[in-house]
C-alpha positions as CSV (number, residue, x, y, z in Angstrom):
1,X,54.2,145.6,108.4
2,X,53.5,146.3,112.0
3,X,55.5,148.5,114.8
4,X,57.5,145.8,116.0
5,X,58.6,144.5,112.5
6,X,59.6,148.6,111.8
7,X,61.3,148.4,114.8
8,X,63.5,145.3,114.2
9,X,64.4,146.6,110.7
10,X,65.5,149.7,112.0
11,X,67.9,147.3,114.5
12,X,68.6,145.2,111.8
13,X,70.1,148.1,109.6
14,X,71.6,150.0,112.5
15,X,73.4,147.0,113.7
16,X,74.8,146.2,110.1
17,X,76.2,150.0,109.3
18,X,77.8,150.0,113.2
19,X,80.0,146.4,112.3
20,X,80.9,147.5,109.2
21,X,82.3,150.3,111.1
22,X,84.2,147.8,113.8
23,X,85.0,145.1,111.0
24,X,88.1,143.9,113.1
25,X,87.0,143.4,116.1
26,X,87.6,139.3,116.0
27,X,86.1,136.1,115.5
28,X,84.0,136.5,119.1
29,X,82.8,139.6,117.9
30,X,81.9,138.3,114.7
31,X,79.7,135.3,116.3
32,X,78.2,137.7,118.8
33,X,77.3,140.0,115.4
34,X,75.9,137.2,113.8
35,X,74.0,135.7,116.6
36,X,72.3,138.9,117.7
37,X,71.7,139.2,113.5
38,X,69.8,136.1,113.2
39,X,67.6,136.1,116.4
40,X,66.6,139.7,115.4
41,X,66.0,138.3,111.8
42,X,64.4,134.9,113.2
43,X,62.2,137.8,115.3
44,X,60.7,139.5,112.2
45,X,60.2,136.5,109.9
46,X,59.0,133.7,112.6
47,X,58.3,135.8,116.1
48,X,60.9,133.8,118.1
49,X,62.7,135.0,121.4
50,X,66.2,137.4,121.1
51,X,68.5,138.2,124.0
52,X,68.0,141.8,124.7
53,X,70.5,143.9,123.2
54,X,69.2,147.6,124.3
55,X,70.8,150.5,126.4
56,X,71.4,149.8,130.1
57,X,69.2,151.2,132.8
58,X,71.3,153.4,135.0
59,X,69.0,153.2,137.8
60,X,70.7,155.0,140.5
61,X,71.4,158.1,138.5
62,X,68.3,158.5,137.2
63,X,65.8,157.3,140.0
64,X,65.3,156.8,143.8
65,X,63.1,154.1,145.4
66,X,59.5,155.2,146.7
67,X,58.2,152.5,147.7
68,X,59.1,148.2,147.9
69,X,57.9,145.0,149.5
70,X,61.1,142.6,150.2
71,X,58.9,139.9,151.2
72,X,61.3,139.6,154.7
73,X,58.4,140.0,156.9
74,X,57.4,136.1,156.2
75,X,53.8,137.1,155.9
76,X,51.9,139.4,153.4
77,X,51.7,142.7,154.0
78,X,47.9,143.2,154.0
79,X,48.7,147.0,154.7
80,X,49.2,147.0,150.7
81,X,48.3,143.9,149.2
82,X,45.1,141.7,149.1
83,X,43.9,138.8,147.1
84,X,43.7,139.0,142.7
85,X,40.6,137.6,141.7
86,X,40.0,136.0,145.4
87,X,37.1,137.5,147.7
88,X,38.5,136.9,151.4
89,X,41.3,135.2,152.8
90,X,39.5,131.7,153.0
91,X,37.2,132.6,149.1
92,X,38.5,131.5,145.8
93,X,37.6,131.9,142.1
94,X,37.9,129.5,139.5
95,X,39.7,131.0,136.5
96,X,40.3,129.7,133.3
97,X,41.6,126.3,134.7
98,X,42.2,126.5,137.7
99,X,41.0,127.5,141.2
100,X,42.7,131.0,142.9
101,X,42.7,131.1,147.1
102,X,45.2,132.7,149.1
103,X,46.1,129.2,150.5
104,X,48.7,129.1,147.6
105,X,50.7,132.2,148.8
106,X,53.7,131.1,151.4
107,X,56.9,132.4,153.0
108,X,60.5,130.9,152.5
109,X,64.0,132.5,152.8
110,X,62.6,136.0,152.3
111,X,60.9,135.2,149.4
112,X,57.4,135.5,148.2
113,X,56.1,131.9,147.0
114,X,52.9,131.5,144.5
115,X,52.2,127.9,144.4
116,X,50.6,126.2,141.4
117,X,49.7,122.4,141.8
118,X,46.8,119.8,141.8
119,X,44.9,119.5,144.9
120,X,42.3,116.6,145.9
121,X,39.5,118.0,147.7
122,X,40.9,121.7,147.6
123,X,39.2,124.5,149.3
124,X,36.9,124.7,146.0
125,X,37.1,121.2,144.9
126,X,39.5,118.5,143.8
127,X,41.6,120.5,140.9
128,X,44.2,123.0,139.6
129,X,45.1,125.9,142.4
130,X,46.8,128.8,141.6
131,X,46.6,132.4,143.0
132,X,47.5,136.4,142.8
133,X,48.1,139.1,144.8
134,X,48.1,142.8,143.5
135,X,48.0,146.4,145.4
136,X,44.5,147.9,144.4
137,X,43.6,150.4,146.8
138,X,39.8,149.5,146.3
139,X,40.2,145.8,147.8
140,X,36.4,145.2,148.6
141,X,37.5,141.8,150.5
142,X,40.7,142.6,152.2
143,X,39.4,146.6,153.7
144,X,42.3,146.8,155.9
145,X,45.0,147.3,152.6
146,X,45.2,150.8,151.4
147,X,46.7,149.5,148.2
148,X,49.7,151.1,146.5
149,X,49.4,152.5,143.1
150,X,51.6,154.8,141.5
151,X,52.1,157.3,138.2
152,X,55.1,157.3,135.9
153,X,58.7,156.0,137.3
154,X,60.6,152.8,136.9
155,X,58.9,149.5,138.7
156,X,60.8,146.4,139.0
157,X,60.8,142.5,140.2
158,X,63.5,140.2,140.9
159,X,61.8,136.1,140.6
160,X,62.7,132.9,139.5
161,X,59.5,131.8,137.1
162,X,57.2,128.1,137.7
163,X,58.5,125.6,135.7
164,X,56.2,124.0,132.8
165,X,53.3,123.9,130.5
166,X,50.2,126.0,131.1
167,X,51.5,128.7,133.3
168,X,51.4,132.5,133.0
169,X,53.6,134.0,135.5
170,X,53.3,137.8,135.3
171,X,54.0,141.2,136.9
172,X,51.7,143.5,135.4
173,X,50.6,147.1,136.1
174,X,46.5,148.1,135.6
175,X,44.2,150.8,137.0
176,X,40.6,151.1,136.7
177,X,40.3,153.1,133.7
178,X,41.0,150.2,131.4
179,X,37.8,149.0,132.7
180,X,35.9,152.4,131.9
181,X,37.2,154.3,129.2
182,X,37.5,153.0,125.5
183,X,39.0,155.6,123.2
184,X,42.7,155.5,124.3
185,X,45.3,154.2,127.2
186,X,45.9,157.6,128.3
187,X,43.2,157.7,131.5
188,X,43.6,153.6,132.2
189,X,45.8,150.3,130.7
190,X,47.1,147.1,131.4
191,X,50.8,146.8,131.3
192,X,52.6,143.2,131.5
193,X,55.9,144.2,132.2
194,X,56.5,140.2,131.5
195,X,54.6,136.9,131.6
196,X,55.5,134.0,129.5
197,X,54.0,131.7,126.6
198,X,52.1,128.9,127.8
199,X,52.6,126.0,125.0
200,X,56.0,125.3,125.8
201,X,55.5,121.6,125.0
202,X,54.1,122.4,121.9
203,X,56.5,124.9,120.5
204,X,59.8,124.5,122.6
205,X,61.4,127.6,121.3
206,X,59.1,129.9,123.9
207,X,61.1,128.0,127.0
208,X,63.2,130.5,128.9
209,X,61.5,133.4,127.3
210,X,59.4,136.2,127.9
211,X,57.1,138.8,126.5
212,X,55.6,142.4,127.2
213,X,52.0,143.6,126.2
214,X,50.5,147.2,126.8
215,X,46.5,146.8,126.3
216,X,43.9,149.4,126.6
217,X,39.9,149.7,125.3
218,X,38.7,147.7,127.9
219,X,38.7,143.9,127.6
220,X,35.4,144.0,125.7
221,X,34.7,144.5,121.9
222,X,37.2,147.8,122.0
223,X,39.8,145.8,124.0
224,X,43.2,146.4,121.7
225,X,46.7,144.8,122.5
226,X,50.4,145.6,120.7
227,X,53.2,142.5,121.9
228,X,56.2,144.2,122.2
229,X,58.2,141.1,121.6
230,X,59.4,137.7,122.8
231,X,62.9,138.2,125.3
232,X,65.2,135.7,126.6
233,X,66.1,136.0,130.1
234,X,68.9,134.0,132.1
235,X,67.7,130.5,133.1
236,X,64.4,132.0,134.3
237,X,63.3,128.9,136.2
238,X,66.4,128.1,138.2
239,X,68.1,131.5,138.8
240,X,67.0,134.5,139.5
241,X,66.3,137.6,137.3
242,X,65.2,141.1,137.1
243,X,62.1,142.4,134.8
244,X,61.5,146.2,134.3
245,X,59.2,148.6,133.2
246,X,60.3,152.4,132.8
247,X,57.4,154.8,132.3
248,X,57.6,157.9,131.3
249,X,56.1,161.2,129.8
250,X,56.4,159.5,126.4
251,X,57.0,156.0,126.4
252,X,57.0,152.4,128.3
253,X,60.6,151.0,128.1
254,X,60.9,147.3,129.1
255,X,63.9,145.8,130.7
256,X,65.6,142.2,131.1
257,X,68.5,142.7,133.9
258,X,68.7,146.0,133.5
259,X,68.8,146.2,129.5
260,X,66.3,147.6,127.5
261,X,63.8,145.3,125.1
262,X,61.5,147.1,124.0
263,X,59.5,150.5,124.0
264,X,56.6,151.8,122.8
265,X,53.6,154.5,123.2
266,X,50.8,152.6,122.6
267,X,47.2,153.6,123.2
268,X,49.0,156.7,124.4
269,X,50.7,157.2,127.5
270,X,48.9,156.8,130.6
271,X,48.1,159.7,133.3
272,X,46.6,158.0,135.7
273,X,48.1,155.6,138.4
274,X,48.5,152.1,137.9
275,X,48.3,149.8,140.8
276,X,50.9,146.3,140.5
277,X,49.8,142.9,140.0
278,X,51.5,139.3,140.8
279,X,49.7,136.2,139.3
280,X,50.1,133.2,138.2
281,X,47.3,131.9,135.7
282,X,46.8,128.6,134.5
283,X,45.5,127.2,131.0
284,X,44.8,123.8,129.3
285,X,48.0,123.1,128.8
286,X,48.9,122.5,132.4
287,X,47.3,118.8,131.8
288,X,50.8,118.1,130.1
289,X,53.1,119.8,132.9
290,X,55.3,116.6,134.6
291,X,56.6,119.5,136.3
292,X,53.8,120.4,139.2
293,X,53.5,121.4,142.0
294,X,55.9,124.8,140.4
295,X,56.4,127.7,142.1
296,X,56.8,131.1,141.5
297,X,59.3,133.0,143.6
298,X,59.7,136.6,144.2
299,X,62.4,138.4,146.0
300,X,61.0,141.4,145.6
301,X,58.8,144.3,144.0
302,X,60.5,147.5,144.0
303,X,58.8,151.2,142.8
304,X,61.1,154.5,141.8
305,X,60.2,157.8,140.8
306,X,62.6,159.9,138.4
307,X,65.1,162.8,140.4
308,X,64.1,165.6,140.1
């Protein structure tokens, strides 16, 4: 039995000793009981998405903003952000199946707009475009960003996710001793504070639902991975929600709209800072999305540090 499974037991009973507790609390509390009793047992037996059902953030008590794009200026910041996998404003990269340029990022309402779509005769060539932009102060292509990158705190993004098969919509957290050191998480990881399943076609039940992953070993043979679970969010593709990550001295704590998911201390806890990371990849599975040209919007990327 893994962490994860551990974990959901330990829900599973918790949840079962508190009702018995508040037996008469109704018939709604009854089929709330029961619902969040079955997706947790659905979670251990099959691995299908649950609502989070954790403790609440309390943000404002317990941190203070440091640092945030808005995504109001109707262009990209290049003071902080450059290009994921794209060398120059006018290069590209084909990855997995599709091309990345900058000529998929856009403005609109004070959003932040990552286009995915099918292009004849893109920049590359006729094809899939998608693209990313993260805050890596070593930008090789894009000198004139100092980056942002950050240790410990709470880090947060509000978006409405691209609709259909194939994508990967993430916010995700990385420095450059993932690359580098092997034995532990502690000096460099990758954290996906969210991105999604990409076989929704296949499997319909990963629609409107998310998932974390902290990774660390590098992402050769010592590359090593714990999911922390699969979260539904509200109407992720139409309306907007929030996704979290709180990081602390001893653990990463993922939130939904301000409730908690999941945590862990995998690979250790990381000491070194993390720079942040918006992307939208694309796999095979993007040949059966009726959906395209999707898009993912952002309202904004916020970062806090704990009050002293």
């Amino acid at each position: 039995m893994n962490k994860r499974q551990k974990d959901i037991l330990a829900q599973l009973s918790g949840i079962s000793s508190a009702r018995k507790v508040r037996a008469a609390g109704g018939l709604t509390k009854i089929t709330a009981i029961f619902t969040v009793f079955f997706q947790l047992f659905s979670a251990l037996l099959f691995e299908t998405p649950r609502d989070p059902n954790g403790q609440d953030l309390n943000l404002d008590s317990r941190f203070e903003l440091v640092w945030a794009d808005e995504f109001d200026q109707g262009a990209l910041d290049y003071n902080y952000w450059g290009g994921h996998y794209i060398w120059g404003i006018d290069g590209g990269y084909q990855r997995d199946t599709s091309y990345w340029n900058m000529d998929q990022v856009s403005f609109d309402d004070d959003n932040l707009i990552l286009t995915v779509e099918k292009r004849d005769g893109g920049p590359s060539e006729t094809g899939y475009y998608s693209t990313g932009i993260d805050t890596n102060p070593d930008h090789q292509f894009f000198p004139e960003s100092t980056g942002y990158e950050q240790t410990r705190g709470y880090f947060e993004v509000r978006c409405i996710l691209p609709k259909g098969a194939g994508l990967n919509p993430a916010f995700w957290l990385i420095g450059e001793g993932m690359f580098t050191d092997v034995t532990s998480g502690v000096t460099g990881c990758e954290i996906d504070v969210f991105e999604t399943k990409t076989d929704q076609n296949k499997d319909k039940k990963w629609i409107g639902s998310v998932y974390h992953t902290v990774h660390y070993g590098s992402y050769e043979e010592f590359h090593k991975q714990e999911v922390q679970g699969w979260f539904y969010a509200n109407d992720p593709y139409e309306e907007y929600n929030t996704y979290g990550l709180e990081w602390s001295e001893d653990s990463y704590i993922f939130y939904i709209n301000g409730v908690e998911t999941a945590r862990t201390n995998f690979g250790g806890i990381c000491e070194a800072p993390l720079y942040l990371i918006l992307s939208v990849g694309v796999d095979e599975h993007v040949f059966d999305n009726t959906d395209l040209p999707s898009q993912f919007i952002v309202d904004y990327v916020r970062a806090y540090q704990y009050k002293s």
